[in-house]
Phi, psi and omega in degrees: 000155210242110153332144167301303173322316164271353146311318147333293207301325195264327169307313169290327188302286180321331172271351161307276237278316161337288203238046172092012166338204119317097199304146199260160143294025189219359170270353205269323176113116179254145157293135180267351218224147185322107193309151179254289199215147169249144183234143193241186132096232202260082141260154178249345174255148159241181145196038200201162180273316183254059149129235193234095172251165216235095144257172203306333181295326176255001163265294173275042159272348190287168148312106209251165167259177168203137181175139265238093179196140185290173163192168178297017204221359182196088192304326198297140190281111167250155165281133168228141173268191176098178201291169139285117228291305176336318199272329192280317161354257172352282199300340196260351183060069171273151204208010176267182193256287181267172167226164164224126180263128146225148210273168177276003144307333198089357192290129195218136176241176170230112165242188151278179191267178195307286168336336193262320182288139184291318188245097198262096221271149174280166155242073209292141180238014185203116160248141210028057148076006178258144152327166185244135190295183109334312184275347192250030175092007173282195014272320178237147177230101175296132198224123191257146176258101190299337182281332184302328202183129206306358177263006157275311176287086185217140160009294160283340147285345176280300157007294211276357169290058176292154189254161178051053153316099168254333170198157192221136172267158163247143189217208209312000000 
């Protein structure tokens, strides 16, 4: 028999789960479509025994950014889309300072995490709106929109845009 007390309890419990508690390994969700990237380290969702992996269907359900912006690796002005790293943060309950992105290459930088950064970067997965190749620096690229503000474009922010990204650790 159910009490107003335990009735109160379930309601509230149900309205959690609703509206945003603390996310289960079952909010996050599997990938149906070939996994993009895996995410690591200090997160609370999972949805894989070593962390959080993304296929393309579940990275653009996220809050995507865009924007119109050159780079050293490409003078021509292209659109580059995809989430915001802040928001893939977000959906994994990341709870670190920094990250390490690495490439499929293996190539690996150490940043701050998204939140930290002044200049807040996508993980574009599409420019002028086609995927981005494998050959052509895909699937994923972290991409600062370089156009915004003469403080983007430096060195060190060019550093941390890697390209062909297959994963990310979250660490201290």
């Amino acid at each position: 028999m159910m009490t107003r007390r335990s009735f109160g309890s379930s309601v509230c419990a149900l309205a959690a789960v609703a509206f945003g508690a603390p996310k289960s390994s079952l909010a996050l969700g599997r990938p149906t479509g070939t996994p993009l990237l895996a995410v690591s380290g200090r997160i609370g969702v999972t949805n894989d025994p070593a962390g959080a992996v993304f296929d393309r269907a579940m990275l653009d359900a996220l809050p995507q950014g865009r924007f119109l912006t050159t780079n050293s690796w490409d003078p021509e002005r292209r659109a580059y889309s995809g989430p915001w790293l802040k928001d893939i943060f977000a959906a994994v309950g990341a709870t670190g300072r920094r990250i390490k992105v690495t490439a499929l290459n293996d190539y690996a930088v150490t940043m701050p995490v998204p939140v930290d950064q002044p200049f807040p970067p996508i993980l574009a997965s599409r420019i002028d709106d086609q995927p981005i190749p494998t050959r052509g620096k895909g699937p994923l690229w972290v991409m600062y929109d370089f156009a915004s503000d003469p403080g983007v474009r430096t060195k060190e922010i060019e550093a941390l845009a890697v390209w062909n990204v297959k994963s990310i650790e979250v660490l201290d």
